[in-house]
Backbone bond lengths (Angstrom), bond angles and torsions (degrees), N, CA, C in turn:
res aa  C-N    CA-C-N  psi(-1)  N-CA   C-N-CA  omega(-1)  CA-C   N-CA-C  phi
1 X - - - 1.460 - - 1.527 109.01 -
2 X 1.758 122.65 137.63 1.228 107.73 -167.74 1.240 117.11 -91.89
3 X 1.473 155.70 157.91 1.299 140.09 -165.42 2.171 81.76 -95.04
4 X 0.956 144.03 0.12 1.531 111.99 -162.59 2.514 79.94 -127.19
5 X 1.387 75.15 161.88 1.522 98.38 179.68 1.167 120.76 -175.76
6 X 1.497 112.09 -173.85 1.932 117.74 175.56 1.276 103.82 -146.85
7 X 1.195 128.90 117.61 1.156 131.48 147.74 1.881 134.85 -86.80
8 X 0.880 135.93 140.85 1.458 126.36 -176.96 1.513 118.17 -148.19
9 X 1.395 127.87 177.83 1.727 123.92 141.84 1.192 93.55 -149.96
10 X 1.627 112.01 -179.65 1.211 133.79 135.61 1.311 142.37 -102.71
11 X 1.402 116.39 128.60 1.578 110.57 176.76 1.677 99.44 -112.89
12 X 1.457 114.26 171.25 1.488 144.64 -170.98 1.687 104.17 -90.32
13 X 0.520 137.33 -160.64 1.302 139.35 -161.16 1.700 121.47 126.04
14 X 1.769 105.35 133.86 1.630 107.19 -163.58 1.479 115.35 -90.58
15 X 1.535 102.38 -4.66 1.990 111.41 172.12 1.034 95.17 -68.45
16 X 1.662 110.08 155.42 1.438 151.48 -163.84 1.566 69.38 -92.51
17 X 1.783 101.14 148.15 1.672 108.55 -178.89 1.849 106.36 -75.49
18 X 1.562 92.41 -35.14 1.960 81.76 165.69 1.248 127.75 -46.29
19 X 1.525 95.97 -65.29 1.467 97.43 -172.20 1.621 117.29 -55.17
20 X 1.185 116.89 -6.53 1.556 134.96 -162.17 1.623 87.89 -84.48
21 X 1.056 108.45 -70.72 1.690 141.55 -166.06 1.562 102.75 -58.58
22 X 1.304 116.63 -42.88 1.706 115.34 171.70 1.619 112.81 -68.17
23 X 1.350 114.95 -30.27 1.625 103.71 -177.51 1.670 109.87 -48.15
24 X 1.358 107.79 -53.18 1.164 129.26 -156.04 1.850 106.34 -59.19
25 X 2.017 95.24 -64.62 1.040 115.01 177.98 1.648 119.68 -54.79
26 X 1.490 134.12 -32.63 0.754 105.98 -159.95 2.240 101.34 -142.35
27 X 1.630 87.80 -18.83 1.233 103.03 179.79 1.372 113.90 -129.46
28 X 1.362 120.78 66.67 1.544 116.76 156.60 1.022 136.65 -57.00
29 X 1.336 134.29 -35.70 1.205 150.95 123.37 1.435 128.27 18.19
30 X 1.811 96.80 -23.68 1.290 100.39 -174.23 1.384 97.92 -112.95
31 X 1.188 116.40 -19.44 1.735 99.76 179.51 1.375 119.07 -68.85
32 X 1.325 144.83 -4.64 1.609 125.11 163.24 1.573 102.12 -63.11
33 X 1.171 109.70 -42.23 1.584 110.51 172.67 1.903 120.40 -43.23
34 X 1.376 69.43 -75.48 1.597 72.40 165.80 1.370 142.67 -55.57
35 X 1.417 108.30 -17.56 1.410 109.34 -168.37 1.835 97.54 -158.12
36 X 1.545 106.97 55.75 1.591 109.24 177.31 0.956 122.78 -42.16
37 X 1.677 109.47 -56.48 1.853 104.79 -175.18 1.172 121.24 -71.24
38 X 1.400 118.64 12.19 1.469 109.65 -178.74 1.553 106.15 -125.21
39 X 1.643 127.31 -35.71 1.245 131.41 171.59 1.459 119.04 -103.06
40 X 1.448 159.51 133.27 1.309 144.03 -121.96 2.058 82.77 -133.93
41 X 1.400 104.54 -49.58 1.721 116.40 -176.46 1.559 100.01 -170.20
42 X 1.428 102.66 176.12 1.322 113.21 -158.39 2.123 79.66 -157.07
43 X 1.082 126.75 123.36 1.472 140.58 134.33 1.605 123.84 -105.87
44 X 1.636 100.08 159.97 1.579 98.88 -178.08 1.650 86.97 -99.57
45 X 1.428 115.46 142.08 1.518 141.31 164.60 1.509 100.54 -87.67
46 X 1.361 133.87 -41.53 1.298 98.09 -159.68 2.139 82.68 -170.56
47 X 1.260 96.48 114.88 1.829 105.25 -177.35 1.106 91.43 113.21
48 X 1.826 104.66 -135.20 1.587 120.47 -160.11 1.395 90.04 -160.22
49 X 1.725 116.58 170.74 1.450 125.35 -175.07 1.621 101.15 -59.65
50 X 1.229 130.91 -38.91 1.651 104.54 -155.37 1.627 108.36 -128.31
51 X 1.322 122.79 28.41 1.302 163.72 -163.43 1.898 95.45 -79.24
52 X 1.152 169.86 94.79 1.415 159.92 137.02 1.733 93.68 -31.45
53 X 1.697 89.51 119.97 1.615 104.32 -166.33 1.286 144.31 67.59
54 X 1.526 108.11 27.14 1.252 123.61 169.50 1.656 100.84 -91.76
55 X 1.537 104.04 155.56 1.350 109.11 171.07 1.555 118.01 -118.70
56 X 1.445 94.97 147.28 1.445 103.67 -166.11 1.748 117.50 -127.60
57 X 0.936 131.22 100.54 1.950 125.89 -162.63 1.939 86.12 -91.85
58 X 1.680 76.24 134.45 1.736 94.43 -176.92 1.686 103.64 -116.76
59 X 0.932 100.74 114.51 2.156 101.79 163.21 1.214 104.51 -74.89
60 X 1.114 103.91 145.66 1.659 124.91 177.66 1.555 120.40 -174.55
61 X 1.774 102.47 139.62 1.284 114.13 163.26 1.938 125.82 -72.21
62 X 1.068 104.85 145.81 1.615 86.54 179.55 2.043 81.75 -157.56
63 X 1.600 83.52 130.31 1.862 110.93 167.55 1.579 99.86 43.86
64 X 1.928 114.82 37.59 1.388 126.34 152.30 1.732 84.12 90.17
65 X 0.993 145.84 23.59 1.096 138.63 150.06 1.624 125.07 -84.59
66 X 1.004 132.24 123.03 1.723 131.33 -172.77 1.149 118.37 -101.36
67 X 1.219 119.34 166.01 1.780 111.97 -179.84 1.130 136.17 78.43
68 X 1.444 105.25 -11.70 1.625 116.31 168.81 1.351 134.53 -49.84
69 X 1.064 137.25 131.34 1.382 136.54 -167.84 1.873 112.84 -129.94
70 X 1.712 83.30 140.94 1.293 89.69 -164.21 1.844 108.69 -123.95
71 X 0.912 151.46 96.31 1.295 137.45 168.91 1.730 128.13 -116.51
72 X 1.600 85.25 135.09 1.504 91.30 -155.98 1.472 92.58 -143.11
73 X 1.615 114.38 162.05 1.670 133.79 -174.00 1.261 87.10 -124.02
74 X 1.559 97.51 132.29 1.765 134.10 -175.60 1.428 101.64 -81.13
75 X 1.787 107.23 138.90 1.337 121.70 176.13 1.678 91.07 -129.16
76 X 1.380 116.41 121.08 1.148 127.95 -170.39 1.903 109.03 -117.35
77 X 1.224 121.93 111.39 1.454 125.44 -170.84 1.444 90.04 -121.72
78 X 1.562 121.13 96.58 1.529 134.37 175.25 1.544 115.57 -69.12
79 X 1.687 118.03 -23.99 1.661 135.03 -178.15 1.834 84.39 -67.00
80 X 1.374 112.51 -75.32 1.233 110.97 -148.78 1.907 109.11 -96.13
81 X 1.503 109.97 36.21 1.364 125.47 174.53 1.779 95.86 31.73
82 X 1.626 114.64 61.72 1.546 112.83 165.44 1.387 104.34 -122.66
83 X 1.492 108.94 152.14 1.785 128.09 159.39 1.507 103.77 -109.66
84 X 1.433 108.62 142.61 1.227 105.51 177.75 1.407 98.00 -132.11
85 X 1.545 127.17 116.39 1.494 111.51 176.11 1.530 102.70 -105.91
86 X 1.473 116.11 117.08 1.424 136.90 160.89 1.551 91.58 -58.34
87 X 1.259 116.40 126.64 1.650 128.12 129.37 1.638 130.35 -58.74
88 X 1.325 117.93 123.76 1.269 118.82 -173.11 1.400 97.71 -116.70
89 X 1.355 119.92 -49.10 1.512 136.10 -163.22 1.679 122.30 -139.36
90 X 1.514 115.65 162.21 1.283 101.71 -159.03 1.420 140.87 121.58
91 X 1.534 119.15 164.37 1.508 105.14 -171.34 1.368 100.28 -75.53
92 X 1.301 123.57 -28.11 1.788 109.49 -163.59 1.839 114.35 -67.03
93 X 1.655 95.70 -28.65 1.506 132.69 166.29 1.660 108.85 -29.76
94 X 1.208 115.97 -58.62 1.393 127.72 164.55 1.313 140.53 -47.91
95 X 1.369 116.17 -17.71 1.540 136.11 167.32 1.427 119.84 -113.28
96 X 1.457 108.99 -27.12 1.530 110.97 -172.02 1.731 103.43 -124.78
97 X 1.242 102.55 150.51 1.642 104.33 177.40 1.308 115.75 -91.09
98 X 1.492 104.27 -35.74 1.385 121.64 170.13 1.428 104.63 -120.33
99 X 1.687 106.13 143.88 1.617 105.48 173.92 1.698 91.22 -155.29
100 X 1.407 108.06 134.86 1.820 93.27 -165.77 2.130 73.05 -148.53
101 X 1.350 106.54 123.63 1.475 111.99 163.37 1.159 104.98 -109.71
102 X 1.547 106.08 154.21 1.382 110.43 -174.31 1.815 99.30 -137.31
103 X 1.544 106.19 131.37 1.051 97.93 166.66 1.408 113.70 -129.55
104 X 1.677 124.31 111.20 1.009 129.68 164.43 1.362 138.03 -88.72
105 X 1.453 119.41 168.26 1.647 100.48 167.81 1.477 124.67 -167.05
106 X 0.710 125.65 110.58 2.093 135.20 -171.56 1.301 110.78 -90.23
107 X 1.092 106.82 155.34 1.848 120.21 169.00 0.981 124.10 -67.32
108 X 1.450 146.48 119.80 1.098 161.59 101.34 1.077 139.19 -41.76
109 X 1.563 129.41 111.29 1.468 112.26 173.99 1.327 123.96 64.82
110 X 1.493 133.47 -112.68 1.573 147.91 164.84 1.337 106.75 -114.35
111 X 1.183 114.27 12.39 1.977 109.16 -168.45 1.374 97.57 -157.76
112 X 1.355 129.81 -152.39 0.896 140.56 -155.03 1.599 127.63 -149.85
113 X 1.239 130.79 156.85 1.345 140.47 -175.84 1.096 132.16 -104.66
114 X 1.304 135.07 71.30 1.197 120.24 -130.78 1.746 88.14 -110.46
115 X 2.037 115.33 145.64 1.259 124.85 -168.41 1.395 83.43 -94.58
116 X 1.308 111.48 177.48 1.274 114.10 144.90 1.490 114.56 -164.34
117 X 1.321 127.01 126.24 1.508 124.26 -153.40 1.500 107.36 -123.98
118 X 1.198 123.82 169.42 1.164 118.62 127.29 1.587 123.90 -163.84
119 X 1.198 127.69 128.25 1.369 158.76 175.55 1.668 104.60 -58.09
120 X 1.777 117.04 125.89 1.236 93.30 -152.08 1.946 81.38 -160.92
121 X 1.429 114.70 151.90 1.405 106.73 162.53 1.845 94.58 -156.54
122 X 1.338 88.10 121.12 1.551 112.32 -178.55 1.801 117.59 -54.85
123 X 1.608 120.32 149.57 1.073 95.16 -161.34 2.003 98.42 -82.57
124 X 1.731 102.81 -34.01 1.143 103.52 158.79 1.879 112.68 -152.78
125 X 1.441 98.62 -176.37 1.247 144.95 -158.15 1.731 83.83 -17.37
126 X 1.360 126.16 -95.08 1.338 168.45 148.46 1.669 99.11 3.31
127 X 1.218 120.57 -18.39 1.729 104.18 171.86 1.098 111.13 -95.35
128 X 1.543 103.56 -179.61 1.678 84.95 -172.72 1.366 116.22 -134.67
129 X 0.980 149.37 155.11 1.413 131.61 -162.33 1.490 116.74 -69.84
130 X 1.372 107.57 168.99 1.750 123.78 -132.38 1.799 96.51 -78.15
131 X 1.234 131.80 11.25 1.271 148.16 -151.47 1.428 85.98 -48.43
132 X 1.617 123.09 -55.47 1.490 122.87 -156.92 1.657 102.20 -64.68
133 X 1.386 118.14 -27.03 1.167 122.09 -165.12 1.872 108.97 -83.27
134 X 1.239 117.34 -12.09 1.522 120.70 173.56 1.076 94.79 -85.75
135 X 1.440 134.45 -62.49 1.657 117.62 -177.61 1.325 133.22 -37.08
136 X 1.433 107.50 -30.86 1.209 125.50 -154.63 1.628 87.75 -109.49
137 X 1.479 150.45 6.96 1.424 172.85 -179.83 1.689 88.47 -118.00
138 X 1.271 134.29 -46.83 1.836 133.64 179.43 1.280 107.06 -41.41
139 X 2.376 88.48 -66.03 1.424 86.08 179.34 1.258 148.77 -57.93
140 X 1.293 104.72 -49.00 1.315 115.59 167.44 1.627 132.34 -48.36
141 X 1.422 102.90 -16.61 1.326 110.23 -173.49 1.638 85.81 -90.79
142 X 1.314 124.84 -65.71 2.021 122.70 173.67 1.309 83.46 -27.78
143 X 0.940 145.62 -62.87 1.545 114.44 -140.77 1.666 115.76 -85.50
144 X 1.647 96.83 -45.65 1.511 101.34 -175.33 2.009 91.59 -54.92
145 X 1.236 129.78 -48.02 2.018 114.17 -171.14 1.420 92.17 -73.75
146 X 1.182 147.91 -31.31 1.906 108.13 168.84 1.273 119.97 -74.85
147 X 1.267 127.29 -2.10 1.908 141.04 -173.04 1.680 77.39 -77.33
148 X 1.446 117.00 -72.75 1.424 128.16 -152.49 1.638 91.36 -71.75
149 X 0.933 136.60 -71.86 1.682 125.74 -175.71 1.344 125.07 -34.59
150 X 1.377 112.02 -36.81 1.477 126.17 165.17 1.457 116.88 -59.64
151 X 1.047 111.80 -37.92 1.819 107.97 -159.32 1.191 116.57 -84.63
């Protein structure tokens, strides 16, 4: 069994892929807003919000757990409207050696398509892949398109 993999889906979504693509890129800041029960705050550690390779530590709940911490350096691909947050540090840090989420997103229709991946290699045998961590990439994505549909 191999310790490295990718898991992903896609969901639909009614944000314009910019406006989708700017939360990430330039205003994170807004997703505890957008998506409380799942992200607690978000600060920059080291750069600025829309910086390629700035770092940013995210709090978060995951499967009713609180307090979780996440810190990771931004990979920003502006052609293909993607964020990629590398993990450096952190609770997810502890199971995986590598953990790289990706959130992309293209046009569809009047809204948008949003991917959502993540690229991942376990530290061992016995964990299990990042499955909880795309849901919890679902939510956050539901929340950030009703933040943006609303406003």
């Amino acid at each position: 069994m191999s310790l490295k993999g990718k898991v992903g889906t896609e969901i639909e979504i009614k944000s314009p892929p910019e406006k989708y693509y700017n939360i990430f890129k330039g205003q994170a800041y807004h997703v505890p807003n957008a998506a409380p029960d799942h992200i607690q705050g978000v600060d920059v550690h080291e750069g600025d919000w829309e910086t390629h390779g700035s770092v940013k530590i995210w709090k978060y709940t995951l499967e009713g757990k609180s307090g979780l911490v996440f810190k990771e350096k931004v990979e920003y691909d502006d052609a293909n409207r993607s964020a990629t947050l590398v993990g450096v540090d952190g609770d997810i840090m502890q199971e995986y050696k590598t953990f790289k989420a990706t959130y992309q997103v293209v046009p569809k229709g009047t809204g948008s398509l949003a991917k959502l991946n993540i690229e991942y290699e376990k530290l061992r045998e016995d964990v299990p892949a990042p499955d909880k961590y795309i849901t919890l990439m679902v939510n956050i994505t539901k929340g950030i398109d009703e933040h943006i549909t609303k406003a």
